[in-house]
C-alpha positions as CSV (number, residue, x, y, z in Angstrom):
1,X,-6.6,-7.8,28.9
2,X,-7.7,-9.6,26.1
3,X,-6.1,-9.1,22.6
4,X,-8.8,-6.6,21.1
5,X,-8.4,-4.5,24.8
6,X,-4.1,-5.0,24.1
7,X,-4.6,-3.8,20.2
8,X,-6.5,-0.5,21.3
9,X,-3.6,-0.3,24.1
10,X,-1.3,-0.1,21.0
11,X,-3.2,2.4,19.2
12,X,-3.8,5.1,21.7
13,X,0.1,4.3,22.8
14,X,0.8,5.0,19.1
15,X,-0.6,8.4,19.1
16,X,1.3,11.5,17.9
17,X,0.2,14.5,21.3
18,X,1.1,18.0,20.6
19,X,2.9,17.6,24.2
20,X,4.9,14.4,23.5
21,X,5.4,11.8,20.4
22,X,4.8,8.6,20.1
23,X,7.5,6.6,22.2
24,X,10.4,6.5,19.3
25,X,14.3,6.8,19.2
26,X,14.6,10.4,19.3
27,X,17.6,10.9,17.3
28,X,18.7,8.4,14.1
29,X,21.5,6.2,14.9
30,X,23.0,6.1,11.5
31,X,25.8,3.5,12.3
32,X,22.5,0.6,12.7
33,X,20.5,1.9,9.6
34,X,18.8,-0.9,8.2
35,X,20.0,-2.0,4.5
36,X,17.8,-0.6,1.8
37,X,16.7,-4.7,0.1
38,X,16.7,-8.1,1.7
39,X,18.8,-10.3,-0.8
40,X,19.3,-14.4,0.4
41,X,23.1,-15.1,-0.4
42,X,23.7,-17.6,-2.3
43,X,20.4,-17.9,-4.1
44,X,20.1,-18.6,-8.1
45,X,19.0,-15.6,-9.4
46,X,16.8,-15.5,-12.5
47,X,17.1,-11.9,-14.4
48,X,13.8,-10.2,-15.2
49,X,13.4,-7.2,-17.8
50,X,11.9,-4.1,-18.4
51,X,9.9,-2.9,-21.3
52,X,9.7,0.2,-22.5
53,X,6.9,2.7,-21.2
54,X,5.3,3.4,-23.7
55,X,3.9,0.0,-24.7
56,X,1.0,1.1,-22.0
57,X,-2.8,0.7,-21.9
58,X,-4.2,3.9,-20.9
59,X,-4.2,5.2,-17.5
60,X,-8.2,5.1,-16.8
61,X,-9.3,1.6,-18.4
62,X,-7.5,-0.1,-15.5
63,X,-9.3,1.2,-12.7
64,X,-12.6,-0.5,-13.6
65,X,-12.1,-4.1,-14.5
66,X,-8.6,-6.3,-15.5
67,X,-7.8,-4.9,-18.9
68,X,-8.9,-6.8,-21.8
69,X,-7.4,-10.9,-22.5
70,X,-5.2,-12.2,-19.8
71,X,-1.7,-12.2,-20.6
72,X,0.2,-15.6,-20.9
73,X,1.7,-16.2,-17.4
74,X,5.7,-16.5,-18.5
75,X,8.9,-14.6,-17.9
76,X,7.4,-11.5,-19.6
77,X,4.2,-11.2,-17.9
78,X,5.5,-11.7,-14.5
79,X,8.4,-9.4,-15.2
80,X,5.9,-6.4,-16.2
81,X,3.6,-7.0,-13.3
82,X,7.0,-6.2,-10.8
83,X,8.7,-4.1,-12.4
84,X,5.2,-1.6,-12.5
85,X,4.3,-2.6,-9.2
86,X,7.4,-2.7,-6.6
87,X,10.5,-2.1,-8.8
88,X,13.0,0.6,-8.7
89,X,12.0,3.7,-10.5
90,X,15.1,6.1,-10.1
91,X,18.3,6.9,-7.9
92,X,18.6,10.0,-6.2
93,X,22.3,11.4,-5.6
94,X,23.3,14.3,-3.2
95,X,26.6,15.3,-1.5
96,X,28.0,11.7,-1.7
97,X,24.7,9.5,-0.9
98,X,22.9,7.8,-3.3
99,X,19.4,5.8,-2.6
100,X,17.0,4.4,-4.2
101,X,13.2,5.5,-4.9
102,X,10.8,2.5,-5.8
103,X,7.2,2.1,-7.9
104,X,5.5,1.6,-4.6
105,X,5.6,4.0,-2.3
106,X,6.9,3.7,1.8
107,X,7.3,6.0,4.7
108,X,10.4,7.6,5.1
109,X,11.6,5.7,2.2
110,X,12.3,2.8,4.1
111,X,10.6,-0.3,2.6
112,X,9.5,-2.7,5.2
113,X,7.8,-4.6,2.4
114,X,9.3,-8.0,0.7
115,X,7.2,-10.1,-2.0
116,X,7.7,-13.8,-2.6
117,X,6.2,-15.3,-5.5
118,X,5.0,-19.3,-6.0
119,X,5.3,-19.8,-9.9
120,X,3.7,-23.3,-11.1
121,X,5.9,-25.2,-13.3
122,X,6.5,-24.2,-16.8
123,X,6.0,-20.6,-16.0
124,X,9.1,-19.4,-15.9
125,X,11.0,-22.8,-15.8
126,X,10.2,-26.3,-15.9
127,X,9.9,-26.6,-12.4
128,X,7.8,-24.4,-10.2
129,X,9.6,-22.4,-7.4
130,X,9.8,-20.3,-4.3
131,X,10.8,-17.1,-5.4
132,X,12.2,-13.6,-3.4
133,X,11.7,-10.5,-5.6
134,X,15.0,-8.8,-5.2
135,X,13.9,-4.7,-6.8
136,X,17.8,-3.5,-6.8
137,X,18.5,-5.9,-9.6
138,X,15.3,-6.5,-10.8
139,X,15.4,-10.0,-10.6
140,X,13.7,-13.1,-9.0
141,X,16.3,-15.3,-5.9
142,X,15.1,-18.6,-6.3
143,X,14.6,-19.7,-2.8
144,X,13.1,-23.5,-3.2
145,X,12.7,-25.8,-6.1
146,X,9.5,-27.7,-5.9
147,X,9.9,-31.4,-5.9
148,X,7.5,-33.2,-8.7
149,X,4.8,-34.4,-6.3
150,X,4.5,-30.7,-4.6
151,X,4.4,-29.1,-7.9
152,X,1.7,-31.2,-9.2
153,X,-0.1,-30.2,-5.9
154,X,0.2,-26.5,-6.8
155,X,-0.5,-26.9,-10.1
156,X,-4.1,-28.7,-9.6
157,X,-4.3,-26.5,-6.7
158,X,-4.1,-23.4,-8.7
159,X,-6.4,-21.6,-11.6
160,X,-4.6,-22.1,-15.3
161,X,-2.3,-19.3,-15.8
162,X,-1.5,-17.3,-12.6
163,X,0.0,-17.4,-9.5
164,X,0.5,-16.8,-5.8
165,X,2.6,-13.8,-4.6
166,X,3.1,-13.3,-0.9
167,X,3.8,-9.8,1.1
168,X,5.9,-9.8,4.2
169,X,7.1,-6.6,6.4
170,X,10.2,-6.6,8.5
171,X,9.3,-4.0,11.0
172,X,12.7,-3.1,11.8
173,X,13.0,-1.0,8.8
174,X,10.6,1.6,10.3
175,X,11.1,1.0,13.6
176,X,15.0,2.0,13.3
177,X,13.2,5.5,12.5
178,X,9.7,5.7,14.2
179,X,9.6,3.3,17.5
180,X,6.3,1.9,18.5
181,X,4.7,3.9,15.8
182,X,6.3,1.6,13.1
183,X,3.7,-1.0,12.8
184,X,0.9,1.6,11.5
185,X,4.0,2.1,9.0
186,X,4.4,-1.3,7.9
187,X,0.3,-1.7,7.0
188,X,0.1,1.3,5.3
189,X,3.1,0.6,3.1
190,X,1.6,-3.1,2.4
191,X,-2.0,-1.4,1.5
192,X,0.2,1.1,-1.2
193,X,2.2,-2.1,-2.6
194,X,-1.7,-4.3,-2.6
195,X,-2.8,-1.4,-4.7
196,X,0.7,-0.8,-7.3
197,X,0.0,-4.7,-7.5
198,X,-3.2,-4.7,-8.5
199,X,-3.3,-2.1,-11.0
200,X,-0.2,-3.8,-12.3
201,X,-2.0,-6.8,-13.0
202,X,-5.1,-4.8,-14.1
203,X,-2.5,-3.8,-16.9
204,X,-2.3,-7.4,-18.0
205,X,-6.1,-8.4,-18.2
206,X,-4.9,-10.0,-14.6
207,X,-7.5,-10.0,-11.2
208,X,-5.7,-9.7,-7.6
209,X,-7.4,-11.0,-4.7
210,X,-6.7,-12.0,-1.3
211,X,-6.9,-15.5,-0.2
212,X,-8.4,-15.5,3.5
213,X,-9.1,-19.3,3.7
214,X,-5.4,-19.6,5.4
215,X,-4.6,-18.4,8.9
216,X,-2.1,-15.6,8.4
217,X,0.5,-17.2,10.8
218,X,0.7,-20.2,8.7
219,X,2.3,-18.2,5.6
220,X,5.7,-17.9,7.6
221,X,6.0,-21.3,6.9
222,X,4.6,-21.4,3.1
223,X,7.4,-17.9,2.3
224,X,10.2,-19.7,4.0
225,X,10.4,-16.8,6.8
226,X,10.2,-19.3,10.2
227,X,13.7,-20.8,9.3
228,X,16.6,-20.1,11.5
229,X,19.0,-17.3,10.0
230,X,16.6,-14.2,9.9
231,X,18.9,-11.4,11.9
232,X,15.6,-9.2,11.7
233,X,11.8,-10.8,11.5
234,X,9.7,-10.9,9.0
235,X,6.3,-11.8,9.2
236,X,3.5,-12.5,6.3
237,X,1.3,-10.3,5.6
238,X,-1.0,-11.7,3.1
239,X,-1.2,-14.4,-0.3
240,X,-2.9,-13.0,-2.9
241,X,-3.9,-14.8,-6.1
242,X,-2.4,-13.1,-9.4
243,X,-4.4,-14.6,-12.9
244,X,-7.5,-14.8,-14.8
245,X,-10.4,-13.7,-13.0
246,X,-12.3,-15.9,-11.1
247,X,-15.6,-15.8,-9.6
248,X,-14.8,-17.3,-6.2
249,X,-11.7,-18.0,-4.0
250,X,-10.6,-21.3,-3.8
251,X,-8.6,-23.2,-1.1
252,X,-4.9,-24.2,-0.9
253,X,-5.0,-28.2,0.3
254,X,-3.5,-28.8,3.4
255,X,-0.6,-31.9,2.0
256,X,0.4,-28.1,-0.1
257,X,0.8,-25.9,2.5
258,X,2.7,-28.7,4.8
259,X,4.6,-29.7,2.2
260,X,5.4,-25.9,1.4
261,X,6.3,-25.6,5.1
262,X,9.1,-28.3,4.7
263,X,10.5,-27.0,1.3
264,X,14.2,-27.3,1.5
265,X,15.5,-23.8,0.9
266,X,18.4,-22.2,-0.6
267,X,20.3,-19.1,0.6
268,X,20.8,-17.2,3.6
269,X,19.1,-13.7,4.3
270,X,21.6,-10.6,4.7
271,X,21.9,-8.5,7.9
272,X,20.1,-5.7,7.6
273,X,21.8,-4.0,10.6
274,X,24.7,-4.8,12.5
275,X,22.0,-3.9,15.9
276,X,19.0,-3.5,16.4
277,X,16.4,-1.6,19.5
278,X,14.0,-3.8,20.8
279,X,10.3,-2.4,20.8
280,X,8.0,-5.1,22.3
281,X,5.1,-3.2,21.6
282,X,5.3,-4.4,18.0
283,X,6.1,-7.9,18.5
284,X,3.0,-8.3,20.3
285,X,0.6,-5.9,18.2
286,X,2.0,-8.1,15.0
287,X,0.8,-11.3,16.7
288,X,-2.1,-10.6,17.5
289,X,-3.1,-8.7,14.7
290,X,-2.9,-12.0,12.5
291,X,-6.1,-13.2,11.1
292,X,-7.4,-16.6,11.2
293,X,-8.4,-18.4,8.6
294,X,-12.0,-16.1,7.1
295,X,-14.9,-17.5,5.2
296,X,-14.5,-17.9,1.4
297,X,-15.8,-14.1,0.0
298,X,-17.2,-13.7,-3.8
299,X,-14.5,-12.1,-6.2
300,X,-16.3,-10.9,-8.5
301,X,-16.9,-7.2,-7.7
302,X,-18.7,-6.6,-11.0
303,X,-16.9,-4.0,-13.5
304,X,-16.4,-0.8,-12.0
305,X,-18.6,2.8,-13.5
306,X,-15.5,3.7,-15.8
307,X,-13.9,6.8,-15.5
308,X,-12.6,8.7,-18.6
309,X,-11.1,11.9,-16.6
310,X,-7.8,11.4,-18.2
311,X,-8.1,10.8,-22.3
312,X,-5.0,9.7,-24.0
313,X,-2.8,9.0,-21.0
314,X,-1.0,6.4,-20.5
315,X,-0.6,4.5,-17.7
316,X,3.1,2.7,-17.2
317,X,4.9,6.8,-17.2
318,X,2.5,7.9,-14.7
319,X,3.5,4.7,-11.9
320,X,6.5,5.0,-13.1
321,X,7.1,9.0,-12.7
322,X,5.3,8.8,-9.0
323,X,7.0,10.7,-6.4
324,X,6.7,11.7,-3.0
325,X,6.5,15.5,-2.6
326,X,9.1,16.9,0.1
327,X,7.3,20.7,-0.4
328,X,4.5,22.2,-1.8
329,X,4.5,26.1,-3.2
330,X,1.6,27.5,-1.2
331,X,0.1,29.1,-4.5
332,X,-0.7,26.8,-6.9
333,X,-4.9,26.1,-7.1
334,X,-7.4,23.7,-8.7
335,X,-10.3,23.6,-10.5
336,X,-12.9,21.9,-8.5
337,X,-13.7,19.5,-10.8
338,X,-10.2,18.1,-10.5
339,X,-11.1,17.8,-6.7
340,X,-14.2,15.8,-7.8
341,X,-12.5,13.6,-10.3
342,X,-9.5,12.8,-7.8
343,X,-12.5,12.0,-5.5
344,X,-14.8,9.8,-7.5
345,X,-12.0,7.4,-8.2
346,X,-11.7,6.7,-4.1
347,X,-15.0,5.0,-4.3
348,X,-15.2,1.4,-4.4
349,X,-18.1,1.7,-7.1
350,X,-15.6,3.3,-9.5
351,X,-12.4,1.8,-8.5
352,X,-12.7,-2.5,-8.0
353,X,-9.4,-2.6,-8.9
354,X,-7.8,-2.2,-6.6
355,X,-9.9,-1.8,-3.8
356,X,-11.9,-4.9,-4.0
357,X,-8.3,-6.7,-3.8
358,X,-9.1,-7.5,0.6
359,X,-13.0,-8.6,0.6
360,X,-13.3,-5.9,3.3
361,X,-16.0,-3.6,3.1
362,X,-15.3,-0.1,2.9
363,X,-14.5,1.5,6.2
364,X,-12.6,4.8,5.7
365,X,-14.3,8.5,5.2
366,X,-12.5,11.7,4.2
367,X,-12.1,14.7,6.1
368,X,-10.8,17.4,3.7
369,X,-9.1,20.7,4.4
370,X,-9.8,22.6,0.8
371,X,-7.0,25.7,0.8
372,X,-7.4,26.5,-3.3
373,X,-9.8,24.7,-5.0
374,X,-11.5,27.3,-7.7
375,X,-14.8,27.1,-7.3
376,X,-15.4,25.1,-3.5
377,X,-15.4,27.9,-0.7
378,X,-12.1,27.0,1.6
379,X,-12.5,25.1,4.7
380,X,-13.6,21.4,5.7
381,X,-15.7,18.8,3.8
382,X,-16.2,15.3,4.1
383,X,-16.3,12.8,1.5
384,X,-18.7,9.6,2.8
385,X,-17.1,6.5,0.5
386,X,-18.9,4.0,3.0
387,X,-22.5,4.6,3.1
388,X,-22.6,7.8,1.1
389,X,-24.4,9.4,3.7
390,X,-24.1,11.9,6.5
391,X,-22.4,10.8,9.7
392,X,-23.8,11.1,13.7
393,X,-21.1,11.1,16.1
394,X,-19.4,14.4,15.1
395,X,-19.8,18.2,16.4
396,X,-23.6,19.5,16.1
397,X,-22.4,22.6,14.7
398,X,-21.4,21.1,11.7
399,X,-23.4,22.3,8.2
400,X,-23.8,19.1,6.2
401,X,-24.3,21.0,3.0
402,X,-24.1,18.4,0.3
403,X,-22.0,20.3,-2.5
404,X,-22.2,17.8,-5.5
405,X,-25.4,15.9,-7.0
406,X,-23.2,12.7,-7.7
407,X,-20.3,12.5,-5.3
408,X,-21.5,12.3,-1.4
409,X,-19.5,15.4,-0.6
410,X,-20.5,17.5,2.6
411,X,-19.5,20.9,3.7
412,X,-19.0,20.8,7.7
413,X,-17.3,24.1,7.9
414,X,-16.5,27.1,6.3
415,X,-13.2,29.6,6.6
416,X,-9.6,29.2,6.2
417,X,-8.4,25.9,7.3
418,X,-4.7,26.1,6.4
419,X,-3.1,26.6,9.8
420,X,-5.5,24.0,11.4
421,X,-4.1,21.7,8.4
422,X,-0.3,22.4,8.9
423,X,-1.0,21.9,12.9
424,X,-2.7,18.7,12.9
425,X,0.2,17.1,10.5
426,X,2.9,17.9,13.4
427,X,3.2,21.2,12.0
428,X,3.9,20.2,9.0
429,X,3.6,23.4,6.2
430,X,3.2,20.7,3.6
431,X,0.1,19.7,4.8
432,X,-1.0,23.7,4.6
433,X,0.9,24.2,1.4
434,X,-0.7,22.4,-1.1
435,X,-4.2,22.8,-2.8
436,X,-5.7,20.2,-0.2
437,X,-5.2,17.9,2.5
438,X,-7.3,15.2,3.8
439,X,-7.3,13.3,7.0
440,X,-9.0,9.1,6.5
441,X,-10.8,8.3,9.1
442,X,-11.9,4.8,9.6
443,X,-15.2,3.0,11.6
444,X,-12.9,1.8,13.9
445,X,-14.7,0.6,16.5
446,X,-17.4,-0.8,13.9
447,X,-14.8,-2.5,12.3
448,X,-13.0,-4.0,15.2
449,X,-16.3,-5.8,16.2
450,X,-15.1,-8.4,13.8
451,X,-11.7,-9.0,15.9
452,X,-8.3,-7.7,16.3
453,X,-7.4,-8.8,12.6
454,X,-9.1,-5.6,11.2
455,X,-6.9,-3.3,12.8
456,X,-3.9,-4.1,10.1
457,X,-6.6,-3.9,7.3
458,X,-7.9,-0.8,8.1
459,X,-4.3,0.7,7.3
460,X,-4.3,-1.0,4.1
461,X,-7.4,0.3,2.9
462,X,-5.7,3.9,4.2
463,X,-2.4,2.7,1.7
464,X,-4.5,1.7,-1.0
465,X,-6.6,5.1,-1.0
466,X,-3.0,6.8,-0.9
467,X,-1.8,5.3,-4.3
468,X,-5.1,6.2,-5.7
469,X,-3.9,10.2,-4.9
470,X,-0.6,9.8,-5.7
471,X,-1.6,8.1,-9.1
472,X,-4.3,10.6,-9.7
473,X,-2.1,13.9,-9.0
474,X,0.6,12.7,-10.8
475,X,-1.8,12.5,-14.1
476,X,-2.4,16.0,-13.4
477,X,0.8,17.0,-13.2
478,X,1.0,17.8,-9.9
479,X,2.0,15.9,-6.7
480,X,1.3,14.4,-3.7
481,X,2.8,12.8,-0.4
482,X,1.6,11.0,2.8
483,X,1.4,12.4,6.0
484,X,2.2,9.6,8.8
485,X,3.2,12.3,11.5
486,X,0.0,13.8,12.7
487,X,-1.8,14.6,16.1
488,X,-4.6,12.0,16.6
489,X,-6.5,13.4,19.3
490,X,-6.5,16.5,18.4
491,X,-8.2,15.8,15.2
492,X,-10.6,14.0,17.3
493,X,-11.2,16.7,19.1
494,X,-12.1,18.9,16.0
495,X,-14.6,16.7,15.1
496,X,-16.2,16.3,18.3
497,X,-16.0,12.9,18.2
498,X,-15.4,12.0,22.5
499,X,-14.9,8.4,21.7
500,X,-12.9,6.1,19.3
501,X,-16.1,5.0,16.7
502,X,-13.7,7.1,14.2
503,X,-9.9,7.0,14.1
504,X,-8.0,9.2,12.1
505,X,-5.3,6.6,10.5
506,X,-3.7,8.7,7.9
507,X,-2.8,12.1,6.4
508,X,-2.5,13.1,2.8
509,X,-1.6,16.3,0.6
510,X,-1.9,17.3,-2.9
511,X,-0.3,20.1,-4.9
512,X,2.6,21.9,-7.1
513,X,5.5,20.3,-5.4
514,X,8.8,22.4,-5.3
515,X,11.9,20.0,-5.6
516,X,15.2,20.0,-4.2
517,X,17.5,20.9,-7.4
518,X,20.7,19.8,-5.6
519,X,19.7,16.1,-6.4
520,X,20.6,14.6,-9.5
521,X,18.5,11.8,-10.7
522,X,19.3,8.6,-12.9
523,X,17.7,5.6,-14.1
524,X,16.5,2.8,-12.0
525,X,18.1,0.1,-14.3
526,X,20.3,-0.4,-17.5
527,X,17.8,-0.5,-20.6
528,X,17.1,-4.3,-21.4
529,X,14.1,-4.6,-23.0
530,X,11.8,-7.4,-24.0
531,X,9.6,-8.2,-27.0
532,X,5.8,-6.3,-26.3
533,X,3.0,-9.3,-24.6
């Protein structure tokens, strides 16, 4: 088979039927529960700080463009863009337990995803380094110390004023809970952390792109995550450049990257798990779902069509404040032009940052299940972000009414859709409970046709849409979670569609949450503060 043939393999092994699951571990084995953060023992560690949340530009500018002058790349700066992008942001505490909720959102809580950052010299020392972002203590574990030739190879190799931060996923944190199914995990956990990183940086007048001129299996080497004493792999992800805008992407020499490769390192990574279960499926769908080394793409998107749905919020409470809904009432409703707000910002024409962070065209469509939306008739709609326009390849039966003059929203069907929602989501109520649900469904088979690479990507795109609703219901004061468990086919089926040109790739739900009030909640940190940027 060759490796597009093994990748689809993956996916349709990956499926959630309503007569079996996905191969998984059936029951948790508590005693080999992965540890909640990587940390490399005996690392330096170089303390970072919060400021306080209300120093915070408001919640719509950020969407649009980078905010305003880039900050100074120093100790502050970087400290602000982590701890609003993949910090802690509470504890939770019940009947003894107590665990961590972060900035960035992750299925089942688990976190696959570790960041690594490459600061040039006399950014936060006088040296530039090889940093792991360690969230429980908010802090950066120095990893490697550049020596003076490498550093000036960075620095000259490197736009004034920002830096490289890398993403890695160790899949055994979701496989330990979801099997073969993990690796859809893992990518759509890295697309939320691409987007809480890039409005992040947005905050601080700072652009986020990815660089594609290396091959993804080279950045083991460059994070330091080939070397012997990993108990659990982890594999790169992506580099992304963190700074001043640019107008193009620009390439890492080759005596940087070796010389990155043959850093000498400090510290030894912690076991995660005193055992782990081997699932082979996602050795092999991680390797050969690495991309090659891609043409140089423009970065300049262009300033986005501002928004202004939100005026006088601030941003920093609202990513701060995110949470993942367990429940949702069953009564609350919406206006419709909430709906329509919440869906204007999921198009790339509105919302560069942070969906412009991959290069990738946009491949994912909405298929939304309206329950109480004052003022759209309940029932199923679709929300065309690629193209804009109406779809072939789904049930003939379906109306196509175009219900808004701006926003290319279509209704397919009308009726009650709220049992069909809660079935499709593994019978899920949540997913019937809330004011809406959505199902994204990507051009898979369209999208593929550029190789086996744009099967991880069309997951992140999936993650990045997610923040975008969690963000969005959260400034309405209301909440939202992600659906990972949900019937594939059977959605298929719904549509009509007979062969795989659309994928459903994730599930989503907004509403009035109701929360457990057995927990008790406290504060991610101690307060430490630092002067404002």
């Amino acid at each position: 088979m060759s490796p597009l043939e093994l990748v689809r393999a993956y996916h349709q092994l990956s499926k959630h039927q309503p007569q079996r699951f996905a191969p998984g571990p059936g029951q948790l084995d508590w005693a080999t529960q992965p540890a909640p953060f990587r940390r490399y023992a005996g690392a330096r560690l170089i303390e970072l700080y919060q400021q306080p949340l209300e120093q915070s530009p408001p919640y719509d500018a950020v969407f649009a463009a980078p905010l305003g002058q880039p900050a100074p790349l120093g100790r502050a700066s970087v400290s602000q863009l982590l701890y609003d992008s993949l910090a802690l942001s509470a504890w939770k505490e019940a009947g003894g337990s107590r665990w961590a909720l972060r900035v960035n959102p992750s299925s089942g809580n688990l976190h696959p995803t570790e960041a690594y950052l490459l600061l040039p010299a006399g950014s936060l020392e006088e040296g530039a380094l090889l940093a792991h972002y360690a969230p429980d203590a908010h802090a950066l574990e120095v990893r490697g110390e550049l020596p003076a030739a490498l550093a000036e190879q960075l620095r000259q190799a490197l736009p004034a004023g920002g830096l490289l931060l890398g993403l890695a996923s160790i899949a055994w944190r979701e496989a330990w809970k979801y099997g073969e199914r993990a690796y859809r995990y893992c990518q759509h956990d890295l697309g939320h952390a691409l987007a809480a990183v890039a409005i992040a940086a947005s905050a601080l007048g700072w652009q986020v792109r990815l660089l594609r001129g290396i091959a993804e299996e080279r950045l083991d080497a460059v994070l330091g995550l080939d070397r012997p004493g990993f108990h659990e792999a982890e594999h790169a992800d992506c580099l992304l450049w963190i700074g001043p805008p640019q107008a193009a992407e620009f390439n890492l020499p080759e005596c940087l990257l070796q010389g990155l490769a043959a850093l000498e390192l400090d510290g030894a990574p912690n076991r995660l798990s005193c055992q782990q279960r081997d699932w082979p499926q996602l050795a092999r769908v991680q390797a050969l779902c690495r991309a090659p080394a891609l043409p140089a793409a423009p970065w300049r998107a262009g300033p986005g069509r501002a928004l202004a749905d939100n005026p006088g919020l601030a941003l920093r409470p609202i990513l701060h404040q995110r949470r993942s809904a367990q429940a949702m009432d069953g009564k609350a409703g919406i206006h419709a032009e909430l709906l329509l707000a919440w869906l204007r910002r999921l198009l790339p024409a509105h919302s560069p940052v942070p969906l412009a962070v991959s290069g990738e065209p946009a491949q994912v469509d909405l298929l939304l299940f309206v329950h109480r939306v004052q003022g759209l008739a309940p029932g199923l709609y679709w929300l065309a972000r690629g193209d804009g326009q109406a779809q072939g390849g789904l049930r003939e039966d379906f109306l196509w009414q175009r219900v808004d003059t701006e926003l290319p929203l279509y209704r397919l069907l009308q009726g009650d859709a709220r049992g069909l929602a809660g079935f499709l989501s593994c019978g899920q109520d949540i997913a019937s409970d809330g004011c809406v649900a959505l199902a994204m469904l990507a051009r898979f088979d369209a999208a593929l046709q550029a190789g086996a690479w744009r099967y991880p990507r069309l997951y992140w795109e999936c993650g990045q849409l997610g923040q975008l609703l969690y963000l969005e219901a959260e400034a309405a004061g209301l909440s939202a979670t992600g659906i990972g468990c949900y019937f594939d086919d059977a959605l298929h089926e719904l549509l009509g569609v007979a062969d795989s040109r659309w994928q459903s790739l994730y599930h989503f739900t907004l509403g009035r949450a109701v929360w457990d009030e057995r927990l008790s909640t406290s504060p991610a940190y101690p307060e430490h503060h630092l002067p404002p940027l």
